[in-house]
C-alpha positions as CSV (number, residue, x, y, z in Angstrom):
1,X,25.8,-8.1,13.1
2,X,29.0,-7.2,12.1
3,X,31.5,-10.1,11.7
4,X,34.3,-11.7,9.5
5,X,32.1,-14.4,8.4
6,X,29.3,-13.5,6.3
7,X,25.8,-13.8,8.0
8,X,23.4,-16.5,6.7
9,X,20.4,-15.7,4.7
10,X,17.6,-17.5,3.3
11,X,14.7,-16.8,0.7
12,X,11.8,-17.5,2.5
13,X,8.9,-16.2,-0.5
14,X,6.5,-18.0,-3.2
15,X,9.3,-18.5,-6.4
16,X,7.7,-16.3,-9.0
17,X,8.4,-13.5,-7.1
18,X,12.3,-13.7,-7.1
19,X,13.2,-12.6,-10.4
20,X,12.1,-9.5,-10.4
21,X,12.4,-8.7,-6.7
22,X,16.0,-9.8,-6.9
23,X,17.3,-9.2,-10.4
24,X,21.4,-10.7,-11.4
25,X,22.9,-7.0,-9.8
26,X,20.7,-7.5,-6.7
27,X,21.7,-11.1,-6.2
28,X,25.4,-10.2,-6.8
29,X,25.0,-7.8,-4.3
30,X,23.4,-9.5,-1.9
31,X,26.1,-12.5,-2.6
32,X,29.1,-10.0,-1.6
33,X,26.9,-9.2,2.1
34,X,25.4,-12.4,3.0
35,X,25.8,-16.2,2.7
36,X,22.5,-16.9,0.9
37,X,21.8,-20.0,-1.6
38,X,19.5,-18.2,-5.1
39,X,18.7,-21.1,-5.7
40,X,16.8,-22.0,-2.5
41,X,13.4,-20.2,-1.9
42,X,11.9,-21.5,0.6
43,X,8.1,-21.8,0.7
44,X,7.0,-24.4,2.8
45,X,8.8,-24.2,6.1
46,X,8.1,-27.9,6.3
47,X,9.7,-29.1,3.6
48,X,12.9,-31.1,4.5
49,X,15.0,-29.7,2.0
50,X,14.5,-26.3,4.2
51,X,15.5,-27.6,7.1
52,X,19.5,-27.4,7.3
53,X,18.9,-24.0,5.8
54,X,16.7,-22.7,8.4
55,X,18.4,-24.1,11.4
56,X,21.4,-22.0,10.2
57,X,20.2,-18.9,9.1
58,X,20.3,-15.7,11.2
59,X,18.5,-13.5,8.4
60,X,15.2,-14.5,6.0
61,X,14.6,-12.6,3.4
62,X,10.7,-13.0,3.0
63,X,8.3,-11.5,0.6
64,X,4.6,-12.4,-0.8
65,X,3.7,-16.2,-0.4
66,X,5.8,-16.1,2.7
67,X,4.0,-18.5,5.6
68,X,3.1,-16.6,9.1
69,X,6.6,-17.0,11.5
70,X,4.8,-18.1,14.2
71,X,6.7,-20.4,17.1
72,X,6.9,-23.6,15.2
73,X,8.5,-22.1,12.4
74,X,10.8,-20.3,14.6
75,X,12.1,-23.4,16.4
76,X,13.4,-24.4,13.6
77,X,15.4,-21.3,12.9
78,X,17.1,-21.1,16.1
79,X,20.2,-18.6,14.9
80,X,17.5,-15.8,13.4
81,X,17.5,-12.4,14.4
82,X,16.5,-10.6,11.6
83,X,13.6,-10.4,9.0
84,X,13.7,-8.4,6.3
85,X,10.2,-8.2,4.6
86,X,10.6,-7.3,0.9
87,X,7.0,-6.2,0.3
88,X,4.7,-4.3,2.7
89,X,3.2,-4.6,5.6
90,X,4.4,-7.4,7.9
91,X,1.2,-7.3,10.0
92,X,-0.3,-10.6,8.6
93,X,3.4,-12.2,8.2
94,X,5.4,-11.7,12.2
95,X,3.5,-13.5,14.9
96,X,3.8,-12.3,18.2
97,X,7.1,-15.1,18.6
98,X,9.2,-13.5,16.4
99,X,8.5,-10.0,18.7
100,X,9.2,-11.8,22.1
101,X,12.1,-13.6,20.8
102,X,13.5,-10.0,20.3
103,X,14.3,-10.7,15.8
104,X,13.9,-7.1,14.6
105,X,11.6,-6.9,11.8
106,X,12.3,-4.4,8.3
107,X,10.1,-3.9,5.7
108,X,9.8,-2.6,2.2
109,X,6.5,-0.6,2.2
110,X,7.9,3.0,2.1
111,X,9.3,1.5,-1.4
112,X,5.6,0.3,-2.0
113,X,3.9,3.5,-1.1
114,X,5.2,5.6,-4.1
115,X,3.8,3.5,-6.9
116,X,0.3,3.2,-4.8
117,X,1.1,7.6,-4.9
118,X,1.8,7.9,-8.0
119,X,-1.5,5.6,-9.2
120,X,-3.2,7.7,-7.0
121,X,-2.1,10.9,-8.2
122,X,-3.1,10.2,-11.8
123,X,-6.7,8.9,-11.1
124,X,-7.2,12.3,-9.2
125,X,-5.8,14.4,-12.3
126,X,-8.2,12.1,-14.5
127,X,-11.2,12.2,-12.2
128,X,-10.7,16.0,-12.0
129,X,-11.3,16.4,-15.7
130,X,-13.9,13.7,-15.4
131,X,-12.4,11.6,-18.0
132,X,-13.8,8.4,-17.2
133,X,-17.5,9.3,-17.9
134,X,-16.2,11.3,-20.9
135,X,-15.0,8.1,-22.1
136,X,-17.8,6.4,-21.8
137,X,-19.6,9.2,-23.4
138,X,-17.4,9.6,-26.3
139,X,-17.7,5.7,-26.7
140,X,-21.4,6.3,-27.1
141,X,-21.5,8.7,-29.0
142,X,-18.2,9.6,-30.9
143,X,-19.4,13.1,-30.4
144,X,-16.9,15.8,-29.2
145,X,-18.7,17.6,-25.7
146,X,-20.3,20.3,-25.8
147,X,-19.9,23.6,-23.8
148,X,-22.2,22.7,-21.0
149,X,-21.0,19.4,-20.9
150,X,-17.0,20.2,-20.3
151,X,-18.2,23.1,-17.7
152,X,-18.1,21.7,-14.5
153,X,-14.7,19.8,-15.1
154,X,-10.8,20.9,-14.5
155,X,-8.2,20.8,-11.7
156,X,-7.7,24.3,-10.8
157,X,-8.7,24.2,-7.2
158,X,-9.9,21.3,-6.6
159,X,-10.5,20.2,-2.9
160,X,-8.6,16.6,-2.3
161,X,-9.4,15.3,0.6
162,X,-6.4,13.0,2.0
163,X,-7.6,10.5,4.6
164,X,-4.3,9.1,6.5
165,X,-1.1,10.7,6.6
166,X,0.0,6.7,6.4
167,X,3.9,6.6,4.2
168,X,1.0,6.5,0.9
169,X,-0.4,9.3,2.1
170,X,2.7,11.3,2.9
171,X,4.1,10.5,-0.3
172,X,1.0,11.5,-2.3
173,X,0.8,14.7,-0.4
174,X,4.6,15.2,-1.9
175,X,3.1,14.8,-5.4
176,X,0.0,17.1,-4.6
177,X,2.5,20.3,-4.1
178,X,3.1,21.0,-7.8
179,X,-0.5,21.4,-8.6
180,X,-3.5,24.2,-7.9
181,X,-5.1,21.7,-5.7
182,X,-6.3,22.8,-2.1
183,X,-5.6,19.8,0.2
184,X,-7.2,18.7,3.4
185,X,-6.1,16.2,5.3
186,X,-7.6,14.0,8.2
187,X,-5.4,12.2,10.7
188,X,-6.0,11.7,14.2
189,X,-2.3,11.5,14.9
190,X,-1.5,15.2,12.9
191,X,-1.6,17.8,14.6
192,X,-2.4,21.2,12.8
193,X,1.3,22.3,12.5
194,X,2.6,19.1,11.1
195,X,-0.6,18.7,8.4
196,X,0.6,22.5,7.3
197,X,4.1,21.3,6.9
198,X,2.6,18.9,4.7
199,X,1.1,21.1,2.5
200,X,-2.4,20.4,3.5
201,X,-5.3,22.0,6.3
202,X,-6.6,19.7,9.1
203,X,-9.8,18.8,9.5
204,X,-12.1,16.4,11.2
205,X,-13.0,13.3,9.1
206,X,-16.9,14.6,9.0
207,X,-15.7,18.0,7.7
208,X,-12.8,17.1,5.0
209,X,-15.9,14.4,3.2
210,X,-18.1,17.8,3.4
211,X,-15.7,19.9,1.7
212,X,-13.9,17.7,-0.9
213,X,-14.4,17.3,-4.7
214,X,-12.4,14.3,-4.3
215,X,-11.9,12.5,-1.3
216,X,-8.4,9.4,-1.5
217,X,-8.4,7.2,1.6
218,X,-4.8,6.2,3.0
219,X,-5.8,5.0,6.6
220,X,-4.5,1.4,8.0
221,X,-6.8,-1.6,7.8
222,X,-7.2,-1.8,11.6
223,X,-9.9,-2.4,13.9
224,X,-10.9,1.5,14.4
225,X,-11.2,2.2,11.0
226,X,-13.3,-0.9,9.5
227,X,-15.8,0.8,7.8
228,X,-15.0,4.2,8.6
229,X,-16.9,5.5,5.9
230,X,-20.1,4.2,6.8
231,X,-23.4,5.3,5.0
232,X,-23.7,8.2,7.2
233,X,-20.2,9.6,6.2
234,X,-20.5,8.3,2.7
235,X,-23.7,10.6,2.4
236,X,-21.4,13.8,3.6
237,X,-19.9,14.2,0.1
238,X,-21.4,16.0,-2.3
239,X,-23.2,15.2,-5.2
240,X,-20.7,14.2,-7.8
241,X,-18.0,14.1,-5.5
242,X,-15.7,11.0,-6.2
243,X,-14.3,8.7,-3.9
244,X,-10.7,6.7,-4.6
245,X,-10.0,3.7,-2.5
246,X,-6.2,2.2,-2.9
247,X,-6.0,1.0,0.9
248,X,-8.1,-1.3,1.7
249,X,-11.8,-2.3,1.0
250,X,-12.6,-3.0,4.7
251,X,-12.1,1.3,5.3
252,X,-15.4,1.4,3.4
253,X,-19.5,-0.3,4.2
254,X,-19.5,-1.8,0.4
255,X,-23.3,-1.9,0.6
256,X,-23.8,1.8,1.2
257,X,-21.0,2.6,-1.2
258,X,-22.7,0.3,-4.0
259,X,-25.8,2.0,-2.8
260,X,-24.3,5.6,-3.7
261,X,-22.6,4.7,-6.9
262,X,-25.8,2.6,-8.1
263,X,-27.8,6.1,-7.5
264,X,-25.1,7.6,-9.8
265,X,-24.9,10.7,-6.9
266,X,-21.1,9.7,-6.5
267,X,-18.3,8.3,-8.4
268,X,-15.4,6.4,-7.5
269,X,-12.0,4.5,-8.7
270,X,-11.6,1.3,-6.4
271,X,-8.3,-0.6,-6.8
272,X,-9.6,-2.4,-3.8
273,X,-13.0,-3.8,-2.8
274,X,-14.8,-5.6,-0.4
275,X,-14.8,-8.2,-1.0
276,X,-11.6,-8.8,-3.3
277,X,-12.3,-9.5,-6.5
278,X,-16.3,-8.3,-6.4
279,X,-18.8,-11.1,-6.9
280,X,-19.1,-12.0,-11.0
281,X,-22.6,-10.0,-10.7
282,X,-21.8,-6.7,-9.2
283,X,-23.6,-4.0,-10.8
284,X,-19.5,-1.7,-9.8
285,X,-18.5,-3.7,-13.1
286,X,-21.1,-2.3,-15.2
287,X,-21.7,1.4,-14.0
288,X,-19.9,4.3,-16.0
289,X,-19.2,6.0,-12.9
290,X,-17.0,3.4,-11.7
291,X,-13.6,2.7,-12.6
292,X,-12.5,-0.5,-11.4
293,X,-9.0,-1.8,-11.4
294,X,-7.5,-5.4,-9.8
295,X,-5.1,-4.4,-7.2
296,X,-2.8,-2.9,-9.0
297,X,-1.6,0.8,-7.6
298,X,1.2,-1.4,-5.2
299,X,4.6,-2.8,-7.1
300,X,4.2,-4.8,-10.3
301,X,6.3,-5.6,-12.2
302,X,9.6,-3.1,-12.4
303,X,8.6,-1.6,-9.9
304,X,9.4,-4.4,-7.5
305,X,13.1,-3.8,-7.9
306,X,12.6,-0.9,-5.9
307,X,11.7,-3.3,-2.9
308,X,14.8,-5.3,-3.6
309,X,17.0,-2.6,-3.4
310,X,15.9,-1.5,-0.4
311,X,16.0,-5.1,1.3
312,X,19.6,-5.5,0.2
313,X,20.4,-1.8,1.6
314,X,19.3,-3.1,5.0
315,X,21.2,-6.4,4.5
316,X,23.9,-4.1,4.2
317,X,23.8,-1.7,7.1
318,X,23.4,-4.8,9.1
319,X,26.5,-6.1,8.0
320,X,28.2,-3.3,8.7
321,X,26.3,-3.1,12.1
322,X,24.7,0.0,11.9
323,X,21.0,0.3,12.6
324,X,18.0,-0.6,10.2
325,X,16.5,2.4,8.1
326,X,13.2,0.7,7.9
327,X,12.8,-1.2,11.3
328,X,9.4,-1.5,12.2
329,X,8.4,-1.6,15.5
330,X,6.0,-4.3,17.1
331,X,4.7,-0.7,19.0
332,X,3.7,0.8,16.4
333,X,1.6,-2.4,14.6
334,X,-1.4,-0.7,16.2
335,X,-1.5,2.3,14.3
336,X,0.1,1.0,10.7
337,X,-1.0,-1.1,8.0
């Protein structure tokens, strides 16, 4: 879009979300590339005060609390051709309008994979010394474990079991390198060559749940992998084998999980459930071999900056015409979260 008039942009996001998606450098930035009011975030695309903005902007800047762009709302943004998501996936945001009308379509999530990684990476180093029952037990007891009790736990060599070679998964694979883990991975879209360039061995799905100590699920919240770990596949890893869920809580049958975790034969860190948050009564609250957190391995806080920067990158190489680093594709929506 290269031009001698800056190109128009508008915030199209819920409010709260600006500041620290957008902080003073960002906005100055974003002031010297684009023609774009701070003041104006738009969250209801019906609101009249939106509409003079809308009808002339050719770039919205959206983010969570963003309404679907479906064909109404696009009909009153007649001059868009871009979208540039400033969060992650953009699956429940682009209807297929925006795809017909030919508006390419960036997003932010290779920025939100490394904090969901990084998260990930350091329930794995806890889970492999099996700090979170030892927590509990130390609670208990404010006894110091005994020899017998420590014997089974440590990271050397521990089996990880990465399910999706999704951007999380890549990036976690990144942070694996350093450390004596051995690392499987299952991905029907790997070939052997590729998963050994990653640093890990390919397996089928059924094989890597056999042979991991811990098993971290990465896959896309699509139709062919709701419930993908059924009871059947939950019942393939082994006896104190722990499970950690930062994808989605669909990938998983929650009643054959609870089932497992109730028995106490498995353990597992869930940073997302099904359903989202668990009923007020769910025994996962309560059992020591669950560790429970509220959706929070994606950006919080600081860390959504990092999504900012990246949004205002793209604004930039658009202004200076050259191609988006983080296009997605309506192609590839299939096969991507």
């Amino acid at each position: 879009m290269p031009s001698a008039q800056l190109p128009r942009a508008v915030f199209a996001m819920d409010p709260v979300h600006l500041p620290l998606l957008f902080p003073a450098p960002l906005v100055a930035r974003l002031r010297r590339t684009a023609e774009i009011d701070p003041a104006l975030v738009v969250q209801d695309f019906s609101d009249p005060a939106a509409a003079s903005a809308l009808a002339g902007a050719e770039v919205l800047i959206t983010g969570w609390g963003c309404p679907r762009l479906d064909a109404g709302i696009l009909a009153s943004a007649p001059r868009l051709r871009t979208v540039l998501h400033a969060a992650g996936s953009v699956r429940s945001l682009v209807g297929e309008a925006v795809w017909s009308r030919g508006v390419t379509v960036s997003s932010a999530v290779t920025g939100n994979a490394l904090p969901v990684a990084e998260y990930t990476l350091a329930m794995i180093l806890l889970a492999g010394k099996d700090t979170f029952v030892h927590r509990e037990r130390f609670r208990r007891t404010h006894a110091q474990p005994t020899a017998g009790e420590t014997s089974a736990i440590g990271n050397l060599g521990r089996r990880i079991g990465v399910i999706g070679a999704s951007r999380v998964g890549r990036r976690l694979l990144e942070l694996l390198r350093p450390y004596d883990f051995d690392v499987l991975l299952h991905d029907p879209y790997v070939d052997t060559a590729e998963a050994a360039d990653l640093g890990a061995q390919l397996l089928s799905l059924e094989d890597l749940l056999r042979r991991s100590d811990i098993v971290s699920l990465h896959a896309p919240d699509i139709p062919e992998t709701h419930h993908m770990l059924n009871r059947s596949r939950l019942a393939l890893i082994r006896d104190g084998g722990v499970l950690i869920n930062t994808s989605r809580g669909a990938l998983v049958d929650h009643s054959a999980l609870t089932e497992e975790l109730v028995s106490g034969r498995l353990h597992a860190v869930l940073d997302v459930t099904e359903p989202e948050p668990l009923p007020a009564d769910s025994p996962l609250y309560r059992l020591p071999n669950v560790f429970l957190t509220p959706h929070i391995a994606g950006s919080l806080g600081n860390e959504l900056e990092r999504l900012g920067r990246i949004v205002v990158d793209e604004l930039e190489r658009l202004a200076e015409g050259l191609p988006l680093a983080h296009e997605v594709r309506h192609a590839d929506l299939a096969r991507v979260a």
